[in-house]
N, C-alpha and C positions, 0 to 999 in steps of 0.2 A: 504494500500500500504506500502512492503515497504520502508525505506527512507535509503539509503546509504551515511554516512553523512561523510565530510574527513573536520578536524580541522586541519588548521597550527595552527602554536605556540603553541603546545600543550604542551611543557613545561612552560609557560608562567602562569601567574593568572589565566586570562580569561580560558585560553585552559583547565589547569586544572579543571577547574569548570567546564568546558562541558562534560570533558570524564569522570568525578565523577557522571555528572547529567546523561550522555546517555547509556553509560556503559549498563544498565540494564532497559535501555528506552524499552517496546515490538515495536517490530517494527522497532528497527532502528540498521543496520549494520555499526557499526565506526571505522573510521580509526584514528589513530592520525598520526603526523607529525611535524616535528620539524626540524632545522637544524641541534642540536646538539642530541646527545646521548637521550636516551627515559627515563628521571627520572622515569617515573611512571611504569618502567618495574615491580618491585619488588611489587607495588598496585593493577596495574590490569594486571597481566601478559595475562590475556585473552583478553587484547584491541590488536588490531590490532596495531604495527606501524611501518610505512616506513620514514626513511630518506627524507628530501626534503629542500631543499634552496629557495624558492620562487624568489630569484632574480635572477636564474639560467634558461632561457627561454625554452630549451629542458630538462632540470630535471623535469621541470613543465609541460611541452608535455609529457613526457613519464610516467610521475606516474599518470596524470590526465587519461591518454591513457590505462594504465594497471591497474587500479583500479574501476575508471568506476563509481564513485559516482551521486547519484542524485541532491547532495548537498554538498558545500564547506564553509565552515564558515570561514571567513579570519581573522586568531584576531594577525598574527605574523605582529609585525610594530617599529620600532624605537620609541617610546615612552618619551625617556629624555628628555624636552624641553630644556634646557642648553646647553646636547649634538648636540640636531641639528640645535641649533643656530654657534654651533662653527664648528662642521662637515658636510657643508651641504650638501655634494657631496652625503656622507654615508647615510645620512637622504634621499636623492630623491631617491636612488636605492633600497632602503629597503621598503620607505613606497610611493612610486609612480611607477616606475618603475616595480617592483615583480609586483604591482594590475595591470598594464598592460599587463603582460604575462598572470595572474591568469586570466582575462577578456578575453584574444584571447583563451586560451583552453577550459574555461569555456561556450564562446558562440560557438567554433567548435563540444564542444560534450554533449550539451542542458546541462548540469550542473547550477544547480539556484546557484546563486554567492549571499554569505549573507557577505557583505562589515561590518568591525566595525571600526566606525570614532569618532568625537569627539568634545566636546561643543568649542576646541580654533579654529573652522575655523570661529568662529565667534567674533567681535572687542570688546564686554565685556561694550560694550557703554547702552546693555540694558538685560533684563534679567524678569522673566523665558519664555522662549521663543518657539516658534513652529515649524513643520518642515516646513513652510512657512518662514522663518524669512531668511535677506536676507546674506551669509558668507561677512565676511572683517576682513581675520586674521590679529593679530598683529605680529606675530613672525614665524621664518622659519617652525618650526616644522604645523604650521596652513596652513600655504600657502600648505606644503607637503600633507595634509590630505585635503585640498580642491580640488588641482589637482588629488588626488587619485578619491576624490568623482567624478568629472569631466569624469576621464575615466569609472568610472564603469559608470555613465547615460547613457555615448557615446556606451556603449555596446549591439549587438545585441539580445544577449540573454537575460535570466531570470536574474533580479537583485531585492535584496534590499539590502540597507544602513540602518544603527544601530548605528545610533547616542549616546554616551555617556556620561559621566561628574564624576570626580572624583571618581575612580573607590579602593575600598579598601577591601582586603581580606588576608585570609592567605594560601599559597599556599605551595606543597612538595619542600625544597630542594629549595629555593626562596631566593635570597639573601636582596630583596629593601623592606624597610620597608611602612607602609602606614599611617596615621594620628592617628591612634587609637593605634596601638601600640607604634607608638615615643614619644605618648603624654603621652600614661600609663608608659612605660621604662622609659622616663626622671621624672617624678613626684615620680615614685617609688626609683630613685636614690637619688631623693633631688637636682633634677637641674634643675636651672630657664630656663626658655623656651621663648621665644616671640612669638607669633601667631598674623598673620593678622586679623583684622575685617574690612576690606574694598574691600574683595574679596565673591562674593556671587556663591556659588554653591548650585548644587542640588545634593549630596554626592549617591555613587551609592557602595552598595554591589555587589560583585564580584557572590557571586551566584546568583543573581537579574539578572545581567546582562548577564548572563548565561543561563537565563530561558525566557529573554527574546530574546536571539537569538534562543534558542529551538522551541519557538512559532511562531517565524516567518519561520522559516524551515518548522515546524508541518502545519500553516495554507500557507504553500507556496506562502506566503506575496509578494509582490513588493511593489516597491519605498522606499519612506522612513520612518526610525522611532524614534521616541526621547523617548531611553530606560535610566531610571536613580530613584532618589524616586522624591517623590514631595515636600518633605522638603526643601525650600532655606534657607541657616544656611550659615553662614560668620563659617572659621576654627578656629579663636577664640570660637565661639558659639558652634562648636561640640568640640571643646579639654576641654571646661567647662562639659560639658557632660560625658565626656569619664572618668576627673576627680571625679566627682559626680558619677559616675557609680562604680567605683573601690574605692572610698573613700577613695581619694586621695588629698594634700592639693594644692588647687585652687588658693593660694597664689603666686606660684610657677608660675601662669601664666601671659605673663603680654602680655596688648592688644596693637600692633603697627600697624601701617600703610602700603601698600608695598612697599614705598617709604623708611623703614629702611634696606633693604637690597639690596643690591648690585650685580644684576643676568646678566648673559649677556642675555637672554633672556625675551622681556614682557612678563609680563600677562594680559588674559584680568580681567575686574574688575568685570564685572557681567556678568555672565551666567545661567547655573539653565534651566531646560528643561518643557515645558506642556508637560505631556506626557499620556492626554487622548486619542489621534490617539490609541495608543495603546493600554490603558486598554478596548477601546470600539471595536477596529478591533480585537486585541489579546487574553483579557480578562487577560490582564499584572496588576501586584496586587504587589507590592514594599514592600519591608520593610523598617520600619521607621528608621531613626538614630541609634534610642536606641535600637531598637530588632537586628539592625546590630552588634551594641557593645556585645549586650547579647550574640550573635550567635560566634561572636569572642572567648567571655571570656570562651564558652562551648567547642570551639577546643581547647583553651591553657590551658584548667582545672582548670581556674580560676575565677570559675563564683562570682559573689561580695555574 
């Protein structure tokens, strides 16, 4: 069959990593979409891509209505934790509201809706956890991403959710940096840095995470899934890595608490995902820390 797939945010990390992985997928017709201009005109000028505002509720009736996909990948969301602790009006219409329109056109025109959410709808109290485990965010942007989960369940149509946890890659034209490169850029400048070790995640590659919504598109999955690696590593523990990988001096690092910094937004403290549901329903296969580093250093041409 085959599968007509339309990606928001495709200018985004995630989104790029899909239309890099589908692009030349056999079988699968893609759209991208984005609200701003189409970075990746000049990449894949053969991808498909329409304008679209997801928070826009007839923009979303009408390009779901004239395109006709059998599949929507949702990865366009307000993301900054900071930001939508202090904006949080902008945070509920981006990442609640939009998945409420995407949900009503999504089940009017049998569209499987592939939802990607995220380890902070959960209180960070325990960790690596299941897609049984029960949400209690700490901070606005978690509340926003559990009400989103909320309405996708409430939908009459085909759904699944794609749970994720610190997501790092390098994408076109991408202005926010991700742990692997702030950690090689400042130790390569000769500036001291402070990384928490009291934050436990299960670090997720941007093309992982990419392959992992591919697969649940591919096996027309429902419900939900906790896509990420299975490495739990405090960010202390991967910027030591990252340093050791580039041979880089470690000196340079120094290990603090999160209680040294001053955010208007929590964190939670441990999260980190199990995520055999999905190597056994999807046949989902992660890359580890360090192959992610390596995968890094071979797009910036800097391999160690």
């Amino acid at each position: 069959m085959t599968r007509r797939i339309l990606v928001t945010g495709s200018n985004g990390l995630l989104g790029q990593k899909l239309v890099e992985l589908l692009h030349h997928e056999p079988g699968v017709e893609l759209i991208a979409s984005s609200r701003g201009a189409n970075k990746l005109a000049a990449l894949y000028p053969a991808v498909r891509f329409v304008p679209l505002d997801v928070t826009d509720c007839a923009q979303v009736q009408a390009v779901l209505a004239a395109e006709q996909p059998t599949h929507l990948i949702h990865t366009a969301a307000m993301t900054n934790v900071d930001e939508c602790e202090l904006n949080q009006e902008a945070c509920w219409q981006q990442n609640v509201t939009a998945v409420e329109h995407l949900v009503e056109a999504c089940a009017q025109l049998s569209v499987h809706l592939i939802h990607v959410s995220t380890d902070f709808i959960f209180s960070g109290e325990q960790g690596p956890l299941s897609e049984e485990a029960a949400p209690e965010p700490v901070n606005f942007y978690g509340q926003s991403k559990l009400a989103a989960e909320q309405a996708v369940q409430a939908s009459a149509g085909r759904w699944a959710i794609v749970r994720t946890v610190l997501v790092y890659g390098i994408a076109h034209d991408y202005g926010r940096t991700n742990i692997v490169l702030w950690v090689r850029e400042s130790l390569a400048a000769g500036k001291h840095i402070k990384v928490v070790d009291d934050q436990f995640r299960t670090p997720t590659l941007a093309e992982d995470l990419a392959q992992g919504c591919w697969l649940v598109a591919l096996h027309d999955a429902a419900g939900i899934y906790h896509i990420s690696s299975n490495e739990m590593l405090t960010p202390y523990q991967m910027a030591l890595q990252v340093a050791d990988y580039f041979q880089l001096d470690k000196s340079f690092i120094e290990k603090v608490n999160a209680s040294t910094f001053s955010q208007p937004a929590r964190r939670p403290l441990r999260t980190g995902f199990i995520i055999a549901k999905a190597q056994r329903e999807l046949g989902f296969r992660p890359h580890s820390f360090q192959e992610g580093i390596a995968l890094l250093a071979r797009q910036m041409g800097t391999e160690a």
